[in-house]
C-alpha positions in Angstrom: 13.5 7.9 -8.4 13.8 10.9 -11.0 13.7 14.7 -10.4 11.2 16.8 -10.8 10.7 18.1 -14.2 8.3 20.9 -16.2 8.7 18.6 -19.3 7.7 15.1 -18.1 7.8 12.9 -21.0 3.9 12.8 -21.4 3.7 9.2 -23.5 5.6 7.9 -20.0 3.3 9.4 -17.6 0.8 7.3 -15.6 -2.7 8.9 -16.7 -5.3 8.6 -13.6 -7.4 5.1 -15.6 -10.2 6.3 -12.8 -11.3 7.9 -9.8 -13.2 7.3 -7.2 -14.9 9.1 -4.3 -14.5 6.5 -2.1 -17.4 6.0 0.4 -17.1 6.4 4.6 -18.5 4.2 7.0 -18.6 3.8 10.4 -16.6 0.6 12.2 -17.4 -1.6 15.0 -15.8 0.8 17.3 -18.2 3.7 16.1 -15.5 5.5 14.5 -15.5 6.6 10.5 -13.2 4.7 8.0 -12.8 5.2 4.8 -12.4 2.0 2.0 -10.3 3.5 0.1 -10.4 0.9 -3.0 -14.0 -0.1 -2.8 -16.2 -1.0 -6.2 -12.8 -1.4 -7.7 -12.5 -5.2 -9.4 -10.2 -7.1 -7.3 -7.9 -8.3 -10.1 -7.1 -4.4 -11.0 -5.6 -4.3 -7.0 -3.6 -7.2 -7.1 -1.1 -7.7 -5.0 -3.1 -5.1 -2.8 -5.8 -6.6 -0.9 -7.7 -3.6 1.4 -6.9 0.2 1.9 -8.8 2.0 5.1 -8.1 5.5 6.1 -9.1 6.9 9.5 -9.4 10.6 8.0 -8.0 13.6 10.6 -10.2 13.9 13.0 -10.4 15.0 16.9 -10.7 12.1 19.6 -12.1 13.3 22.9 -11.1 10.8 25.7 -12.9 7.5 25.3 -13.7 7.8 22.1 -11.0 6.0 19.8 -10.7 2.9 21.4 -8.8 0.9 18.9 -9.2 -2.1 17.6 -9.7 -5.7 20.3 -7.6 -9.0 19.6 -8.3 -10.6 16.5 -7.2 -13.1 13.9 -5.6 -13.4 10.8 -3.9 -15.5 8.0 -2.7 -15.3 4.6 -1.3 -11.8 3.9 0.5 -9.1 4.8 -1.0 -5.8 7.2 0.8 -2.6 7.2 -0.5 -0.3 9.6 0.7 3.7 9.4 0.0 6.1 11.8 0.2 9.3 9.5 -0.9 11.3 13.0 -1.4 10.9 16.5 -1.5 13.7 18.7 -2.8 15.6 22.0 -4.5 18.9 21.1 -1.5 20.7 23.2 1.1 18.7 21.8 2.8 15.3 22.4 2.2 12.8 25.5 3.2 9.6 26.6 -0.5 8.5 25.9 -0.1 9.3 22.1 0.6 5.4 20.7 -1.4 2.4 20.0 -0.8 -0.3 22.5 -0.1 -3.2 20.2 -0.1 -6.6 21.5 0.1 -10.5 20.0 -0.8 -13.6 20.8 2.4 -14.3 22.8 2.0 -10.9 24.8 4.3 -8.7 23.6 4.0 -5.6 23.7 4.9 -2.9 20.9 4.0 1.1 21.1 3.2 2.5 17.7 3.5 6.3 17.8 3.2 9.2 15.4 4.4 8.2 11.9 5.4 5.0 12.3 4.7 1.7 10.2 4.3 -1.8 10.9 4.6 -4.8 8.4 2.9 -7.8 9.8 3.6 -10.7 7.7 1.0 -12.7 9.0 1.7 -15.8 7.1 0.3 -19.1 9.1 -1.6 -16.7 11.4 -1.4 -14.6 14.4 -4.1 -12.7 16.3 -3.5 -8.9 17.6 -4.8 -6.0 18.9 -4.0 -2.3 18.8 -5.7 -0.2 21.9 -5.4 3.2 23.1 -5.3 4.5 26.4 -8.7 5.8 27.3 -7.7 9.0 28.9 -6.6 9.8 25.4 -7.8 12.4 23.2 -6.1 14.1 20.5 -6.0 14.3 16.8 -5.1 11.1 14.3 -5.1 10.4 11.1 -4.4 6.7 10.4 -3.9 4.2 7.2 -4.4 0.3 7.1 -3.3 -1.6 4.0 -3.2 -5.4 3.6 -0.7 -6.6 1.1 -2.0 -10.6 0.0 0.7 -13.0 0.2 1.3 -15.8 -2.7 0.0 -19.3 -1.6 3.4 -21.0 -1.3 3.9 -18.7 1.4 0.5 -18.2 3.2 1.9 -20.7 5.7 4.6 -19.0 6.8 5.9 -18.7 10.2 4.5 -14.9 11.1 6.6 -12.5 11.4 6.3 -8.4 12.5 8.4 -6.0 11.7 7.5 -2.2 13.7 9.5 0.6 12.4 9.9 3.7 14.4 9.0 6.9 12.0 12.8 8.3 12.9 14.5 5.2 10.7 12.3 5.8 7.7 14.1 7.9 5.1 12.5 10.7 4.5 14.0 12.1 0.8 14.1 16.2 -0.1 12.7 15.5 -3.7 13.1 19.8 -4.3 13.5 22.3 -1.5 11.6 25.1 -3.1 8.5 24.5 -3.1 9.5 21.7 -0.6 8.7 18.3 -1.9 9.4 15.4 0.3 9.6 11.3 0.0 8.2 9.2 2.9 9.6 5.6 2.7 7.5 2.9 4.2 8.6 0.5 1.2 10.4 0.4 -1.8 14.1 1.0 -2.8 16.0 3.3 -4.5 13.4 5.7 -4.0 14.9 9.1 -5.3 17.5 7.3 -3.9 16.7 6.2 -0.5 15.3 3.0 0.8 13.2 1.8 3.8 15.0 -0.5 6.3 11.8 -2.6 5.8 11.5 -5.2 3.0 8.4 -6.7 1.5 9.9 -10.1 0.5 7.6 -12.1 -1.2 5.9 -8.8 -3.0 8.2 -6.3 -4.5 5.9 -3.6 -3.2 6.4 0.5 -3.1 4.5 2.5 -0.5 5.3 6.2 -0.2 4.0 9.2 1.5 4.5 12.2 -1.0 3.9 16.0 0.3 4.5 18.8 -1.8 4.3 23.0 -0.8 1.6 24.8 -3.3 3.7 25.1 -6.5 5.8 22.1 -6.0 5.6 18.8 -8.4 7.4 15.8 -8.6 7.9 12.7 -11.3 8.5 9.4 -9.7 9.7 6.3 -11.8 8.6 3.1 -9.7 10.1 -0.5 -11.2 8.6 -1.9 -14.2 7.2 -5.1 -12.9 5.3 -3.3 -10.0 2.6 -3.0 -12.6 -0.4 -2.3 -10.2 0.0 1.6 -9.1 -2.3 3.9 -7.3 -2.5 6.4 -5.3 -4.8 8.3 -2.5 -5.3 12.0 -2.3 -5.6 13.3 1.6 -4.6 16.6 1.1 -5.2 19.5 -1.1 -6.2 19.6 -5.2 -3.2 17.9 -7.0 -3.2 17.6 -10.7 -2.0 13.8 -11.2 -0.9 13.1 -14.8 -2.5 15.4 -16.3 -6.6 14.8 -14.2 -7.5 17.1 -11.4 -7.6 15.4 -8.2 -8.9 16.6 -5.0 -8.8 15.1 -1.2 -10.2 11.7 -0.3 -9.9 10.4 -4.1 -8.5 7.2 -5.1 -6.6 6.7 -8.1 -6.3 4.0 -10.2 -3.2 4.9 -12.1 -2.9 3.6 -16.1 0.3 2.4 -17.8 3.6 4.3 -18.2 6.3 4.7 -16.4 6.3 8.0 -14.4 4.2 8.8 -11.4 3.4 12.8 -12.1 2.1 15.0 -9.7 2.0 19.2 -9.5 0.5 20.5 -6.2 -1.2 23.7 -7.4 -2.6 26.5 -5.2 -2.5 24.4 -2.5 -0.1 21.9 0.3 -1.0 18.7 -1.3 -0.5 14.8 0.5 -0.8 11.8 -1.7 -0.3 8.2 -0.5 1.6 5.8 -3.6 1.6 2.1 -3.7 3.4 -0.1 -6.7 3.5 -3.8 -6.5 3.9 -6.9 -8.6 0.8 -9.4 -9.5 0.3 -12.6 -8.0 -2.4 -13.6 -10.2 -3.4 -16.3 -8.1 -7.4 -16.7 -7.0 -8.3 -15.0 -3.9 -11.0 -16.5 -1.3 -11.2 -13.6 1.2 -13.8 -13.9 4.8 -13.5 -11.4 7.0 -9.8 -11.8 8.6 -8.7 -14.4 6.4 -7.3 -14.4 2.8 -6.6 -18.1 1.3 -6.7 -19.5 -2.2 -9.9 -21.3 -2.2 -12.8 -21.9 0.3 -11.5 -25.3 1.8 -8.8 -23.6 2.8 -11.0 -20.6 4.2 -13.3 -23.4 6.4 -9.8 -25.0 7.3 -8.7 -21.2 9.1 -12.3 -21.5 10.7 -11.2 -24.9 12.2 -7.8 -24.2 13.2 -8.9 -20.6 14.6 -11.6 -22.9 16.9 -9.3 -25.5 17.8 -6.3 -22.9 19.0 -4.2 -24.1 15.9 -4.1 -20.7 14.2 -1.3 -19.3 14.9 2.7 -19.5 14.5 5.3 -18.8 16.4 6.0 -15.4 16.4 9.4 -13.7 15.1 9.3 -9.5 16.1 12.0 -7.3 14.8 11.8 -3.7 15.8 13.7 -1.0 13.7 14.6 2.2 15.9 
């Protein structure tokens, strides 16, 4: 938490170690991503294992289908659905049909998150209705998981966007808090917990003239952040949309929005320091253990029994 302050102590604020301009691609599906952490070393992410942003973009029907049933194991995927919406406003059709490998059946809508601890392994998919078309705007992030508890039972928790606390960091220029993760978090907390990663994620808008100073806990010692919107100065470094930040030590998160709205995505969390092994949907600790997710995926042995929790 913290207030927002003209003065920031400047030998406690983050300074932006470097940027990046992070390349898009086009998926499977034919629509664009953006990697959001590519060409940056792997140790330098730790815990934080992949970032993807579907930038805001305009869906005619059809053409977003989503993403088919898939595999995982070993980490933790945290879906956010920043927008999703019909050109003339809200409809039953705006949601990502989610579905397991035990068939149920969840409906992730405008701004809400999910935290799939995937643990042992479960396959999903996320579809969407192809009479759909709309505007979205949509983040991926895969949090890795430490090996004693890569095995886990799996275990999703979907949170509906109304239970996340949204804080009033000032009210004029309006600067608010989105809580996917973290607590205490100018004093508010999201229902869900990251257990095994103390981990901070947190959707930051400020009004043109607004700033904000944001103290996350010492032993998250990985921070960055991702610009979507506007030309924010962040410690001290002009920043502009659809650059990644690799935030430098100290302990306060500074950020003055300008001329301009400005969006930033934050993420904290603690080191694992263990070795990572990653192919495709599986993240392990060495390549045995990679070959072994091939063999169980092939023999039907992947995945756990399923706990869901739904917050709403």
């Amino acid at each position: 938490g913290g207030s927002p302050s003209h003065r920031g102590s400047v030998e406690g604020c983050m300074g932006v170690e470097r940027k990046t301009k992070p390349p898009e691609r086009l998926e499977g599906g034919g629509f664009k991503i953006v990697d959001i952490m590519s060409g940056i070393p792997a140790a330098r992410l730790d815990p934080f294992l992949i970032w993807h942003e579907l930038p805001r973009h305009f869906y005619r029907p059809g053409e977003m289908p989503g993403a088919p049933m898939h595999p995982h194991r070993g980490f933790s995927e945290c879906p956010y659905a920043k927008e999703m919406v019909g050109r003339s406003g809200f409809s039953e059709l705006d949601a990502f049909i989610g579905k397991d490998h035990e068939g149920n059946q969840h409906l992730m809508r405008q701004g809400d998150f999910e935290f799939g601890q995937v643990g042992r392994g479960f396959e999903h998919e996320g579809l969407i209705d192809s009479r759909w078309s709309g505007y979205l705007h949509f983040f991926q992030l895969w949090i890795n998981l430490p090996s004693a508890h890569k095995m886990d039972p799996p275990r999703i928790i979907n949170c509906d966007s109304t239970k996340l606390p949204v804080v009033e960091v000032s009210s004029n220029p309006k600067v608010t808090a989105k809580v996917m993760l973290g607590e205490n978090v100018f004093g508010a907390s999201s229902p869900v917990v990251s257990e095994h990663v103390p981990a901070q994620y947190v959707d930051f808008e400020l009004a043109a003239g607004g700033a904000l100073l944001h103290r996350p806990p010492a032993e998250m010692q990985t921070r960055l952040a991702y610009v979507y919107r506007g030309r924010p100065t962040v410690g001290g470094t002009s920043c502009c949309r659809g650059e990644f930040l690799l935030l430098g030590a100290g302990d306060s998160f500074e950020v003055a929005a300008g001329g301009d709205d400005a969006g930033l995505l934050f993420i904290a969390g603690r080191r694992i320091g263990e070795p990572v092994v990653q192919h495709g949907p599986f993240v392990m600790n060495s390549k045995a253990e990679i070959q072994k997710c091939f063999e169980d995926y092939q023999a039907g042995r992947l995945c756990g029994k399923m706990t869901r929790h739904v917050i709403k």
